[in-house]
C-alpha positions, -999 to +999 in steps of 0.1 A: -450-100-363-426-076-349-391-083-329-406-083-297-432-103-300-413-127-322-388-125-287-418-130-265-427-161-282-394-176-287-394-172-249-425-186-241-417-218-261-383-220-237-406-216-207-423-243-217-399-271-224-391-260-189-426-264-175-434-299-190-394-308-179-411-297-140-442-311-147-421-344-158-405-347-126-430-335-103-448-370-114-418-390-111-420-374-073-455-377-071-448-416-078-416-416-055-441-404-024-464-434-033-442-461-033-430-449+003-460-443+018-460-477+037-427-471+045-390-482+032-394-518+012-372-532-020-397-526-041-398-485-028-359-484-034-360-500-068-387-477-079-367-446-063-336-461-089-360-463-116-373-430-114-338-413-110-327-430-139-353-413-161-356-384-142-314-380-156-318-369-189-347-343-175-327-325-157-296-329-181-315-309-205-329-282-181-290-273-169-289-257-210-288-226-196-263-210-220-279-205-251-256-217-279-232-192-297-215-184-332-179-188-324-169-186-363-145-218-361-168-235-387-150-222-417-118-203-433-116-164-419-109-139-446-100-101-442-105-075-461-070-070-466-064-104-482-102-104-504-111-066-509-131-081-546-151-099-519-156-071-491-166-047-516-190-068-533-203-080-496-203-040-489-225-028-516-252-054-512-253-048-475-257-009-486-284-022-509-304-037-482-299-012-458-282-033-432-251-036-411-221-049-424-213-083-417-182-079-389-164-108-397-164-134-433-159-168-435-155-198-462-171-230-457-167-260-479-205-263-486-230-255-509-248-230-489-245-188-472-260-186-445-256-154-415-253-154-375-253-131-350-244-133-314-273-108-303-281-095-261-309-093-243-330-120-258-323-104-296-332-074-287-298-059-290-275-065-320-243-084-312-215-095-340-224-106-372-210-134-394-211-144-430-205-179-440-202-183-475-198-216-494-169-220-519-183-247-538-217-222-541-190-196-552-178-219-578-212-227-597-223-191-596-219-160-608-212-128-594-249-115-598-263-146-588-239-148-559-250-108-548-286-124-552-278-148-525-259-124-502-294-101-508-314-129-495-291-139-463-292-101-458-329-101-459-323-121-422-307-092-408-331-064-418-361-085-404-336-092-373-341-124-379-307-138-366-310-118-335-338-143-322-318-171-341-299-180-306-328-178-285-346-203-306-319-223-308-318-227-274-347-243-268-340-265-295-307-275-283-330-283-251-353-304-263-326-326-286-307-329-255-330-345-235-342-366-262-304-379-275-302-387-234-333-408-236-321-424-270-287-432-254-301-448-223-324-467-243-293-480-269-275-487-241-306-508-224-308-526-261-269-535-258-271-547-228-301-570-236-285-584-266-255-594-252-272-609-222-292-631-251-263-641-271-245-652-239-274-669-237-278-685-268-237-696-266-247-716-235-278-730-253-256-744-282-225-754-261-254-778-243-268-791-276-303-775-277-313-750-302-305-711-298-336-688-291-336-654-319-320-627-304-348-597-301-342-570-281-371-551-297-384-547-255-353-530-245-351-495-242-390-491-243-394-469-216-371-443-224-385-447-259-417-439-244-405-408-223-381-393-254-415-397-274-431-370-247-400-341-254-404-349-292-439-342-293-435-305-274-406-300-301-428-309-328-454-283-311-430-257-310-418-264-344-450-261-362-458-225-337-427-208-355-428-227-390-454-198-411-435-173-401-405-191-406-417-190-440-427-156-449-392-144-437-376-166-462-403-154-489-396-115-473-357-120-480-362-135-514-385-103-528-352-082-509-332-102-533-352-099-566-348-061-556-313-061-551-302-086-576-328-087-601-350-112-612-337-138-633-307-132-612-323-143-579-343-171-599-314-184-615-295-187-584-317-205-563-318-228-590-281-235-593-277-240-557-302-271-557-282-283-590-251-273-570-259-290-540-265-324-557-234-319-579-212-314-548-225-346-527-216-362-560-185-350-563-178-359-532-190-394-530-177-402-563-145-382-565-130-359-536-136-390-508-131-419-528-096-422-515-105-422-483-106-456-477-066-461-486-058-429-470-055-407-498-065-374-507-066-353-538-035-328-547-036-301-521-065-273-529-080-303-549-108-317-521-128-288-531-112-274-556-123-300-583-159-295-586-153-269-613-131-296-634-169-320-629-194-290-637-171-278-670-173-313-680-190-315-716-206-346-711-222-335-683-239-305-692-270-325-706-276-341-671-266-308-651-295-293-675-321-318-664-315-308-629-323-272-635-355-278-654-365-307-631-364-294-600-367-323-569-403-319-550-388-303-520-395-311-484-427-315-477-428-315-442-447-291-422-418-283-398-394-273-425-385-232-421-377-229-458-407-235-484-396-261-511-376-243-541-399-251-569-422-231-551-394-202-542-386-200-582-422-201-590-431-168-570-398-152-582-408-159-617-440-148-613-429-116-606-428-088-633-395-085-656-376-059-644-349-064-675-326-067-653-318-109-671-289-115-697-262-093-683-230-105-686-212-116-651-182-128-645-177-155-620-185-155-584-149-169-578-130-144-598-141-121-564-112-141-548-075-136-548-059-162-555-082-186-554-059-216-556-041-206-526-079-199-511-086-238-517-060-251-500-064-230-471-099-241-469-090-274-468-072-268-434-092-251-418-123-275-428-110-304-428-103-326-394-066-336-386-074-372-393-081-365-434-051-339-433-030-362-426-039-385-451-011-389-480-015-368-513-020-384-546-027-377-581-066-381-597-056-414-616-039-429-585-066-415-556-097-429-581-078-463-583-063-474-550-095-459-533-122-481-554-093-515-547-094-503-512-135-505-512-134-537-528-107-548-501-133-541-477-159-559-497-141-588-497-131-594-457-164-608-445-154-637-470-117-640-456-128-642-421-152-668-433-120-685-448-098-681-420-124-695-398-135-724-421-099-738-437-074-715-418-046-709-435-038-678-463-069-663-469-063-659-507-088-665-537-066-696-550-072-710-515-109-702-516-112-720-555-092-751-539-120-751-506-146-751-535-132-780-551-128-797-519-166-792-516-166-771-488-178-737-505-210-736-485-190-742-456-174-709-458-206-690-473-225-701-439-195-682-417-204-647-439-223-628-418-260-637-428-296-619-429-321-633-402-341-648-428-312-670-436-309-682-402-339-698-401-340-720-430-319-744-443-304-765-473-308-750-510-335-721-496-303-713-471-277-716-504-300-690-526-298-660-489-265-664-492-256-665-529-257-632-534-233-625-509-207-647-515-212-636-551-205-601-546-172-609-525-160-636-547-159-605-571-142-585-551-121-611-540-114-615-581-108-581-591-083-576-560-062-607-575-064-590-612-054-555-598-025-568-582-009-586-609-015-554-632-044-570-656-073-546-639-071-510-633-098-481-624-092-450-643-105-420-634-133-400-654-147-367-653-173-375-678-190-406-661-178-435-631-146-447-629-138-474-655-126-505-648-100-515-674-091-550-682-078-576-708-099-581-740-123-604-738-126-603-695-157-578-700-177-612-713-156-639-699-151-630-660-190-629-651-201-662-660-167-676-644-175-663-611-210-674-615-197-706-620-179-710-586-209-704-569-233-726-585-249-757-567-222-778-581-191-752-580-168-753-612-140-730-606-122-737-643-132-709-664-121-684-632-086-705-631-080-699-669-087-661-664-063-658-632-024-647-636+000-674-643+023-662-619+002-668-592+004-703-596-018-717-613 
């Protein structure tokens, strides 16, 4: 399908969300003249509320009229003068595929490359082009896998495929905004109902009778009902554009085995799926994980350490079974992109141009000093909030983050103290409640599952077991942290490890266990706690 028409129907599928957002209202109009037709009443002027109120988010997303543009402040602006390695390589696939030149180039701190352009005239004119290329992609690859991925993104701007991008994003943009308005109303419908119901069920229990459930599953429903209607059109329009989404992504990858090679462009699509689970990872487990006591790693560090996690011996064998197990892929039939098992399969299919086993360097020796690149990335990626965070060291980051999780872990079962016994909200406090027989006191202020609610006695003790067992922990391994007998130590080749005195490995379990039996014993726990802290 050529430009035009590919413009046409991008077009028509905005005139439609637009039709259906008039036909939409010319109902709510149609009911509007009904309820008036005897004449003003209350129940005329409540409907004429009712309808505006839905008839809001309508027009809210008809008033899109500016289609949604590339503004490049999504990522870390590099010239030519400070990365020519990079221009020139970005250059001579661009010559390859017989395209434009990207105008500008930007760093992202993601695993992905992806291309824009701010086209004119419904994308029928070119406007500026962009490049957005992921460091932590850069930092798995190599430089012919990375000018196989440039081929691909380049394969979007030969079939002028980011021209129409903005135009279909437009009507996109239309339809979620009308349906995050309905969604919005409806939460805020759903609020209102459940506060009206606890207020309710207060009242109830200040008078002595029993508390009706909170449900609030009613609330909402008609915006529900009315976001459902824009979701289905999106759906619609979704599945109208999704083959040929398809065969554009299948057009740019062929462009790619052409420019790059074969095993090239195989091999890179590959990594980047390893890549991207590697990278959410690393992130999870070692970038953010001081986030929770306000620290972050040494400065260029935040993205910078993936390459310490993917040279990591140990983990080769596991980054292996990534490569040759691929995930299924999304199956859905809305998704633009075919699953990557099925990408590889058709690359690899393709005859050997013997092009595979070339030596190439790596994709981030393209970058001038590539420490200084890091940290740079890092400011312009990061928001203020994070960047003003306080710097540490891997070994301090890893270990105040996971106490500052288990800190967090462990409030729920101070409240429950403070609100049961008053008073210091310590563990020694919480063994001397439990001797005191009034453990299941404070394990029926945690905050508990609705099953739990509605039984009582040992059924009630075994919902909330668990719970109080996991915070006790926490509770216990914040008291051993801070008299120096536990530590977490950081690890490149597996989880963090928690370090503590011989023989706690064995002992501490059971001795939690045993405060929250049926009959609490808190002796073995008291034996295993500091001296100094008073025991």
């Amino acid at each position: 399908m050529g430009v035009f028409l590919r413009a046409l129907r991008a077009l028509v599928l905005l005139a439609g969300f637009y039709l259906l957002c008039c036909a939409v209202l010319g109902v709510f109009v149609g009911i509007g003249v009904a309820a008036y037709w005897r004449g003003v009443n209350p129940l005329a002027l409540k409907v004429t509320v009712f309808l505006a109120l839905l008839a809001f988010p309508v027009v809210r997303g008809m008033l899109l009229f500016r289609t949604p543009k590339d503004d490049g402040d999504d990522g870390l602006p590099v010239t030519e003068d400070r990365q020519p390695r990079l221009w020139a390589a970005v250059r001579e696939v661009a010559g390859a595929a017989g395209t434009r030149m990207p105008d500008e180039i930007l760093l992202t701190g993601t695993v992905n490359a992806a291309v824009t352009e701010n086209a004119r005239l419904l994308g029928l004119l070119p406007g500026r082009r962009r490049l957005y290329l992921g460091v932590p992609l850069m930092t798995g690859l190599d430089e012919a896998q990375l000018r196989a991925v440039l081929a691909h993104e380049f394969g979007h701007y030969g079939h002028a495929d980011t021209r129409l991008s903005a135009l279909t994003a437009r009507g996109r943009h239309a339809v979620a905004r009308t349906v995050n308005a309905f969604a919005e109303r409806a939460q805020k419908q759903v609020e209102k109902e459940r506060l009206r119901q606890e207020k309710a069920a207060e009242k109830a229990l200040r008078k002595g009778r029993k508390a009706k459930e909170v449900d609030t599953r009613g609330a909402g429903r008609t915006y529900r009902w009315m976001s459902k209607v824009f979701i289905a059109y999106g759906t619609f329009a979704l599945r109208a554009t999704q083959r040929d989404a398809r065969r554009q992504e299948l057009a740019a990858d062929r462009l790619a085995v052409r420019i790059a090679g074969r095993d090239a462009t195989a091999s890179a699509l590959r990594e980047t799926v390893v890549l991207d689970a590697a990278h959410g990872f690393y992130l999870r487990g070692y970038a953010a994980v001081g986030a929770a006591a306000g620290l972050l790693p040494p400065y260029g560090q935040f993205y910078g350490g993936l390459a310490r996690l993917l040279a990591e011996p140990s983990r080769q064998e596991e980054l292996g079974a990534l490569r040759r197990d691929l995930p299924p892929g999304d199956l859905s039939p809305y998704d633009a992109h075919p699953p990557a098992g099925e990408r590889i399969r058709l690359i690899e299919a393709m005859p050997d141009d013997g092009r595979g086993g070339r030596p190439a360097g790596p994709a981030m020796a393209l970058l001038n000093d590539p420490e200084r690149v890091l940290a740079d990335l890092e400011a312009a990626t990061l928001t203020q909030e994070a960047l003003q965070m306080r710097r540490a060291d891997w070994p301090e980051l890893v270990h105040h983050g996971i106490r500052a999780g288990h800190e967090a872990d462990a409030e729920p079962l101070r409240d429950a103290i403070a609100r049961v016994i008053g008073g210091p909200t310590t563990l020694h406090a919480l063994l001397d409640a439990a001797d005191g027989g009034r453990l299941w006191q404070i394990a029926a202020a945690l905050p508990q599952p609705a099953a739990a609610q509605r039984v009582s006695g040992r059924a009630a003790r075994e919902f909330l077991r668990p719970a109080l067992l996991d915070a006790l922990s926490s509770l216990v391994l914040l008291e051993l942290a801070d008299a120096r007998l536990a530590r977490w130590e950081l690890s490149w080749s597996e989880s963090a490890r928690l370090c503590l005195p011989d023989g706690y490995d064995a002992w501490l379990p059971p001795a939690v266990e045993a405060v929250v039996a049926d009959t609490p014993d808190t002796a073995p726990l008291r034996r295993l706690l500091p001296q100094a802290s008073g025991v």
